[in-house]
C-alpha positions as CSV (number, residue, x, y, z in Angstrom):
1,X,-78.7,131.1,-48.0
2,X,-78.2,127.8,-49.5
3,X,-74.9,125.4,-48.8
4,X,-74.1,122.5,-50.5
5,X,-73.9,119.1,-49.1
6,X,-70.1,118.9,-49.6
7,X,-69.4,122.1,-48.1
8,X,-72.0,121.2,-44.7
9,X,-69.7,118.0,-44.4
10,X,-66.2,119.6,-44.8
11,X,-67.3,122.2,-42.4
12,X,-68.7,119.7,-39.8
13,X,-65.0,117.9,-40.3
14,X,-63.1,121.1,-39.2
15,X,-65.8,122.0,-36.4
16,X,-64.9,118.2,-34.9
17,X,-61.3,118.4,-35.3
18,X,-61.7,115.1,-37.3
19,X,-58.6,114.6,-40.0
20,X,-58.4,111.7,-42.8
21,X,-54.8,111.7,-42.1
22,X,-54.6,109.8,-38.4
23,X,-51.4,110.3,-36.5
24,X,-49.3,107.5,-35.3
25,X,-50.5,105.7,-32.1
26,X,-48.0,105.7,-29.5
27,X,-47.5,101.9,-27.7
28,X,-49.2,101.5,-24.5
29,X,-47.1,101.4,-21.5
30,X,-46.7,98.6,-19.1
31,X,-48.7,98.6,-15.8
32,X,-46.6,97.2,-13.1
33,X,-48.8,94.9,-11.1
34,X,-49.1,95.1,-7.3
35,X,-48.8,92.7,-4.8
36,X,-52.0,92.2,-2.9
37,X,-52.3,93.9,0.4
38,X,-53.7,91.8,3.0
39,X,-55.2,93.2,6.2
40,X,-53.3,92.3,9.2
41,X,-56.2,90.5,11.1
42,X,-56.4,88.7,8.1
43,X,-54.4,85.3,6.9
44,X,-53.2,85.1,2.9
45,X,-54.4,82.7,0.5
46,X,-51.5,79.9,-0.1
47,X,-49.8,81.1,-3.9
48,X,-49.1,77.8,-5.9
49,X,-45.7,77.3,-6.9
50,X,-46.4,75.3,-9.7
51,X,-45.4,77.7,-12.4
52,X,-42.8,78.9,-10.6
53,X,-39.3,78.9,-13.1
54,X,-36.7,77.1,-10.6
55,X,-33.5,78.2,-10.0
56,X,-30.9,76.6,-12.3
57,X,-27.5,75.7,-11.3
58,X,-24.5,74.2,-13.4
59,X,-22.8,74.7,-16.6
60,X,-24.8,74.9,-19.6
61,X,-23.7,72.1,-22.2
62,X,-23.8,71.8,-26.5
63,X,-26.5,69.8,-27.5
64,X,-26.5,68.1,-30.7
65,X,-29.4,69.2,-32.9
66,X,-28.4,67.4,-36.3
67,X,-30.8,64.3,-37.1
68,X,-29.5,61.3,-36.1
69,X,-27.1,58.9,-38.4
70,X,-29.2,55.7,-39.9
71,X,-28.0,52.9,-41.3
72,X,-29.8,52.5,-45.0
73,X,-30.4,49.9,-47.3
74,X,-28.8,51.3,-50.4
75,X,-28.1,47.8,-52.4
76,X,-30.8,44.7,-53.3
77,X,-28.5,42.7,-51.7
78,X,-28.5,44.5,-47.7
79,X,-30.9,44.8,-44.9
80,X,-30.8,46.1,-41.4
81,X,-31.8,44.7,-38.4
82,X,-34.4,46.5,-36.5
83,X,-32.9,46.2,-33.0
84,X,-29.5,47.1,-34.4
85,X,-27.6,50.3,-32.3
86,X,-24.2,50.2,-34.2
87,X,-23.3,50.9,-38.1
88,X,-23.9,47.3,-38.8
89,X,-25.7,46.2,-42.0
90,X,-26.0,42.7,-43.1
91,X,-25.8,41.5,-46.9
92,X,-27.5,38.2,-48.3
93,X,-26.4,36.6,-51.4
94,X,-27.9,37.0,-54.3
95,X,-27.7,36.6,-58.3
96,X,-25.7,39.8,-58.4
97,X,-22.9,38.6,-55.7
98,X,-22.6,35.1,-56.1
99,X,-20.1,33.7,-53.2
100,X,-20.9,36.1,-50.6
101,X,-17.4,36.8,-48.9
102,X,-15.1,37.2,-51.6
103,X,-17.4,39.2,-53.1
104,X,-17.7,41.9,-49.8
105,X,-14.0,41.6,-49.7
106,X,-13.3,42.5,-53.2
107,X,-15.5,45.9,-53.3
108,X,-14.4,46.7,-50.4
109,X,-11.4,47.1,-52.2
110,X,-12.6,48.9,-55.2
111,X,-14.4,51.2,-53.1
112,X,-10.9,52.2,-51.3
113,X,-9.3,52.7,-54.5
114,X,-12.0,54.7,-55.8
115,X,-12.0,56.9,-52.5
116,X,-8.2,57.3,-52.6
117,X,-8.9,55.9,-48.9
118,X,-5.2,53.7,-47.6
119,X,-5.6,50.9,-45.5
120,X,-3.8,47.9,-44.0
121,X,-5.6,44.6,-42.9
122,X,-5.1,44.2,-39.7
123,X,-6.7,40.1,-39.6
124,X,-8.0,38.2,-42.3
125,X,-11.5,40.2,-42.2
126,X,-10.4,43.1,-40.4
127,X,-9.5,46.0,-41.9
128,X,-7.8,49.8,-40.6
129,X,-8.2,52.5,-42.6
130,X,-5.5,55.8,-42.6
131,X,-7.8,59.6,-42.0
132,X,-10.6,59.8,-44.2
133,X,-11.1,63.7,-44.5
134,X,-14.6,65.3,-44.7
135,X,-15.0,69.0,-46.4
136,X,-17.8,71.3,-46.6
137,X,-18.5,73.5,-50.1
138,X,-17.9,76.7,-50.2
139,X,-19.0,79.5,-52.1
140,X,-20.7,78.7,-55.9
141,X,-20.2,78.2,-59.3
142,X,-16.9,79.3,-60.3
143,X,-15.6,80.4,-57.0
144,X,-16.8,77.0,-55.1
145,X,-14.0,75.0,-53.2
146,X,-13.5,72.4,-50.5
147,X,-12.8,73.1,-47.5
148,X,-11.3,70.4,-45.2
149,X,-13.3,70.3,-41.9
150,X,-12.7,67.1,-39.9
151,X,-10.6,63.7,-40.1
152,X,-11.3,60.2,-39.0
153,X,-9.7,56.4,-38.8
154,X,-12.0,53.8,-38.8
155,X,-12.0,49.8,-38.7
156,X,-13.9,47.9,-41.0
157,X,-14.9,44.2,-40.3
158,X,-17.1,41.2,-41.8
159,X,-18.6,39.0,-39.8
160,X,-19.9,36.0,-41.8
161,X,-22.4,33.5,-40.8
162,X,-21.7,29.9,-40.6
163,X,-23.1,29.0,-43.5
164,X,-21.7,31.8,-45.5
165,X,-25.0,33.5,-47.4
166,X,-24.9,36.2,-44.8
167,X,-22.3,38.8,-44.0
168,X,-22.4,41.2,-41.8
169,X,-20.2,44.8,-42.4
170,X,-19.8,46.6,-39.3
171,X,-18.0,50.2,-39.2
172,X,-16.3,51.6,-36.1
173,X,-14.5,55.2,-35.6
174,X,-11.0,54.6,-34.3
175,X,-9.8,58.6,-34.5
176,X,-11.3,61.6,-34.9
177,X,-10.0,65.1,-35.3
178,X,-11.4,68.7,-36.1
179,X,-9.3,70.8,-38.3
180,X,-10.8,74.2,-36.2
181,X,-9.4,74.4,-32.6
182,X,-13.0,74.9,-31.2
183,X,-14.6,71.7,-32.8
184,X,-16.1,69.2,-30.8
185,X,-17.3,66.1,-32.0
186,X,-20.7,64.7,-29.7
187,X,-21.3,61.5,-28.7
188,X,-24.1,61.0,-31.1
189,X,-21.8,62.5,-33.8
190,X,-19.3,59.4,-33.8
191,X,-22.7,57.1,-34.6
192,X,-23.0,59.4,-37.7
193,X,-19.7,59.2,-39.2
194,X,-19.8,56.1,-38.4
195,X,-23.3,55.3,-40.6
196,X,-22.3,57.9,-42.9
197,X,-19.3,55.7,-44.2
198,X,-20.8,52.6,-43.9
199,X,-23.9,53.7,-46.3
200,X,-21.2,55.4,-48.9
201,X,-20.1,51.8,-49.4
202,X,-23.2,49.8,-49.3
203,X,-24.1,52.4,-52.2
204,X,-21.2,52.0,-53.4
205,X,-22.4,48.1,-53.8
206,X,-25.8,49.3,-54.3
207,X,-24.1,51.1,-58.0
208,X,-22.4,47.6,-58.8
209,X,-25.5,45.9,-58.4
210,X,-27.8,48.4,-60.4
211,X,-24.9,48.3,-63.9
212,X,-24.9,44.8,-63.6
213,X,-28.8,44.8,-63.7
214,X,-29.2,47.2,-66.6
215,X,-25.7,45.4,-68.8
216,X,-28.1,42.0,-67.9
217,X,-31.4,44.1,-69.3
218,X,-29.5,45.5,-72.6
219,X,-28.0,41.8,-73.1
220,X,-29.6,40.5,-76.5
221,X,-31.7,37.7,-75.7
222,X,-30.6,34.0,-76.4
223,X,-32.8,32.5,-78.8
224,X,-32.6,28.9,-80.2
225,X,-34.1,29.5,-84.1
226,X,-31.5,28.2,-87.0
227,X,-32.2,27.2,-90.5
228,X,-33.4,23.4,-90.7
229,X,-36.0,21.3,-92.4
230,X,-38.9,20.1,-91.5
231,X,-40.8,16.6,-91.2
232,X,-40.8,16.4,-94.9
233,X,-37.3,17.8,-95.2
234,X,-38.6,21.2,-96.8
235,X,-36.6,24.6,-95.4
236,X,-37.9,25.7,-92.2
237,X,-36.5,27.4,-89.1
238,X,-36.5,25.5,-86.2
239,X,-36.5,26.1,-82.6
240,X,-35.9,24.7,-79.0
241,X,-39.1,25.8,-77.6
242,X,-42.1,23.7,-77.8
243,X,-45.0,24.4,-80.7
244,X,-47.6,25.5,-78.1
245,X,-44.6,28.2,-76.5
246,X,-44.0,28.6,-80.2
247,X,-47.4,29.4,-80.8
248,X,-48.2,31.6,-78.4
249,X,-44.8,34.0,-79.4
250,X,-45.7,34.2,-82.8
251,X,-48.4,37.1,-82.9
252,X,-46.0,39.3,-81.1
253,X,-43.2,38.7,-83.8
254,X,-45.7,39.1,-86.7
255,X,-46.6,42.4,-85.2
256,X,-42.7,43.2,-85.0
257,X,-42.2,42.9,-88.8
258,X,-45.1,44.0,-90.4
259,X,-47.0,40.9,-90.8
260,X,-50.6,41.0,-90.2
261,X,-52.9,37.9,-89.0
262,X,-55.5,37.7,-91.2
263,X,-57.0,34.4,-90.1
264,X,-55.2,31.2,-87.9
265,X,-56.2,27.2,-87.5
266,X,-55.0,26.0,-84.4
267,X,-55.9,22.3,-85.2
268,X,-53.3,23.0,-88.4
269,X,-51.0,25.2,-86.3
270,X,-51.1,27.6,-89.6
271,X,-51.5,31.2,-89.4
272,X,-52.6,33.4,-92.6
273,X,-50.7,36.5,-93.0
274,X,-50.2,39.6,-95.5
275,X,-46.9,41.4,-95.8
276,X,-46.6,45.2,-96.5
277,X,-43.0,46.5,-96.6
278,X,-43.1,49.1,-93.6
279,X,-42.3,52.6,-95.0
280,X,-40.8,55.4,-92.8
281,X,-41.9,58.6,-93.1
282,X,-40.3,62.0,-91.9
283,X,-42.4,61.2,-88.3
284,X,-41.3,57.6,-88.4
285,X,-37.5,59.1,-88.5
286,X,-38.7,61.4,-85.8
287,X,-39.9,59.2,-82.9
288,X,-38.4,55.8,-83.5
289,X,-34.5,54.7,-82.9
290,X,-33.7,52.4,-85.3
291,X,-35.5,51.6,-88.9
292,X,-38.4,48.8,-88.7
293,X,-37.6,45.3,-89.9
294,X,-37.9,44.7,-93.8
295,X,-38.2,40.6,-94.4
296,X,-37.4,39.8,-98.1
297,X,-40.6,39.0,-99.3
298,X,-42.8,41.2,-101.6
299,X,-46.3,42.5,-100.8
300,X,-48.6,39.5,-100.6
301,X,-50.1,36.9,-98.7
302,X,-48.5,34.0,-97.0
303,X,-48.5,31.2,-94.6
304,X,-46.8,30.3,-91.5
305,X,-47.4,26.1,-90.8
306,X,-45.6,25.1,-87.5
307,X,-45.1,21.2,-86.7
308,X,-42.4,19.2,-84.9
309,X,-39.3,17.5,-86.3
310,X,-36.6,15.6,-84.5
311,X,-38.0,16.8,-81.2
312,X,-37.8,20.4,-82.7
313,X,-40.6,23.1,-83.8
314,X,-40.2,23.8,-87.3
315,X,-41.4,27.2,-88.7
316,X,-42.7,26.8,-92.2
317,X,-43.1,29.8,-94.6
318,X,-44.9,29.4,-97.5
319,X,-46.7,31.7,-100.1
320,X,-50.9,31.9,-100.6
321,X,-50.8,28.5,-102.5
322,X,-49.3,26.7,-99.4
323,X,-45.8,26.4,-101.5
324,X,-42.6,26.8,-99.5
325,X,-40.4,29.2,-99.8
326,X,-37.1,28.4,-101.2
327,X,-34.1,27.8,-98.7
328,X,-32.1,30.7,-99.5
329,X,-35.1,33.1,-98.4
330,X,-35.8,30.9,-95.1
331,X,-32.3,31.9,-94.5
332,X,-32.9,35.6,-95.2
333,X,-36.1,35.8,-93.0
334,X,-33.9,34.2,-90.8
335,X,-31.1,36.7,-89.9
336,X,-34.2,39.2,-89.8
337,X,-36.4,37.2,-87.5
338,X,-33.5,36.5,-84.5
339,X,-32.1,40.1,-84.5
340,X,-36.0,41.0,-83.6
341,X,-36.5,37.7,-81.5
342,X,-33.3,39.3,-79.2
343,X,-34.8,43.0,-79.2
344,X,-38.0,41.9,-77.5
345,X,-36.6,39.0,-75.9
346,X,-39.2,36.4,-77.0
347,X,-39.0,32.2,-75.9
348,X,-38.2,30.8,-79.7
């Protein structure tokens, strides 16, 4: 009689009591551990009682577990001092603040207004505020609201150094009240209200300092070119700068108005250029803000001869024969050339 191979192995399976399905193994149980038994004519070791858990006594108490309130730097023109434990921060004049003082004084007062926070001055640098309520968010989206949590007074002082460029601010908590019956606010929690206002305002500087940066960045640049004559009483433009600064600004405005340097001679202070009117194309329209720069000139070659006239730089233009270009062109290229000049705030 022959068997096959599967059937010898399914038969040795059932023979063994062996199942592919394995039941559920039940979790050991503990084993109490006895004490050692020592013989009576014996003496027992000595147990260390250094992991021992003592016996505590006492109530337990609430432990803060929320980081720590730190004062931060939140404007160019403050800095803290290292060693500092209060919510003091110290601002330095700079080109944003001019005098120091009235300065402080006056956004602190915007930043009242802004925080629907009243006050009364209390001294002449000194200054109380009425309860500044906190609230927590709750729930999202269309169903989010404020919910009031806690109130606090605080003073606000300046402390000014003698020779005025430094000033310090320095917050302290007056008041404090939970709107739940069961809150509790920590020592360390009065530090952190404490820091916590004193950083909304020196951001609130920090804003003032950062528009008055980017208004000073989008200001068109001053620039000192007019319509003149030269040496030899030709048109020209003329500017404040020296010829070298002149010079040396040049390239970058060629390249601004679609002038190309095709050769230059320093000792002549004349560069050689060729004008193509710039065309833009559906990409040009695309990727760049405003149109590029057309000068009234037609396609050709020309000549740019600097030289100095009643302690001026005078800007020549002239066409490929070295012939200037009449006055009421100079003046064209003119309006053209200081509009650019402010853009990418060049020295002419």
């Amino acid at each position: 009689m022959h068997y096959s191979v599967t059937s010898c192995v399914i038969a040795s399976l059932l023979l063994s009591g062996c199942s592919f399905f394995s039941s559920p193994k039940s979790e050991p149980k503990a084993v109490a551990g006895q004490a050692l038994e020592v013989p009576a004519h014996l003496t027992a070791p000595p147990q260390p009682a250094q992991y021992d858990i003592p016996q505590l006594s006492g109530t337990s108490q609430r432990v803060d577990t929320r980081p720590p309130g730190l004062v931060l730097t939140l404007s160019s023109s403050s800095r803290v001092d290292e060693e500092e434990t209060r919510a003091r921060v110290w601002f330095d004049r700079n080109d944003y603040t001019g005098d120091l003082l009235p300065f402080l004084e006056q956004k602190l007062g915007e930043f009242f207004a802004d925080n629907r926070i009243n006050y009364q001055q209390e001294s002449e640098l000194v200054w109380l505020t009425d309860w500044v309520v906190q609230t927590d968010t709750k729930g999202m989206w269309f169903w989010k609201s404020e919910q009031p949590r806690d109130q606090a007074r605080f003073r606000v002082s300046m402390e000014p150094r003698p020779h005025g460029r430094s000033v310090a601010v320095l917050v302290e908590m007056l008041e404090h009240q939970f709107f739940q019956r069961d809150g509790q606010l920590l020592a360390t929690g009065i530090k952190r209200e404490e820091t916590s206002f004193l950083n909304s305002f020196t951001a609130f500087v920090g804003d003032y300092e950062f528009q008055l940066a980017q208004a000073q960045r989008n200001r068109p640049a001053d620039t000192s070119l007019q319509v003149g004559t030269d040496a030899q009483g030709q048109p020209a433009l003329l500017s404040e700068q020296s010829l070298e600064v002149v010079w040396s600004q040049l390239e970058a405005l060629f390249e601004e108005v679609s002038l190309d340097v095709t050769d230059l001679n320093r000792s002549t202070s004349t560069y050689y250029l060729r004008y193509e009117r710039p065309t833009q194309g559906m990409l040009s329209r695309l990727f760049r803000r405003k149109a590029m720069p057309v000068l009234p000139l037609a396609n050709g070659d020309y000549q740019v001869v600097l030289g100095r006239a009643d302690q001026l730089t005078s800007i020549s233009f002239r066409d490929n024969s070295g012939q200037v270009l009449p006055e009421q062109t100079v003046a064209d290229i003119e309006q053209v050339l200081v509009d650019v000049v402010s853009q990418i705030r060049l020295e002419l």
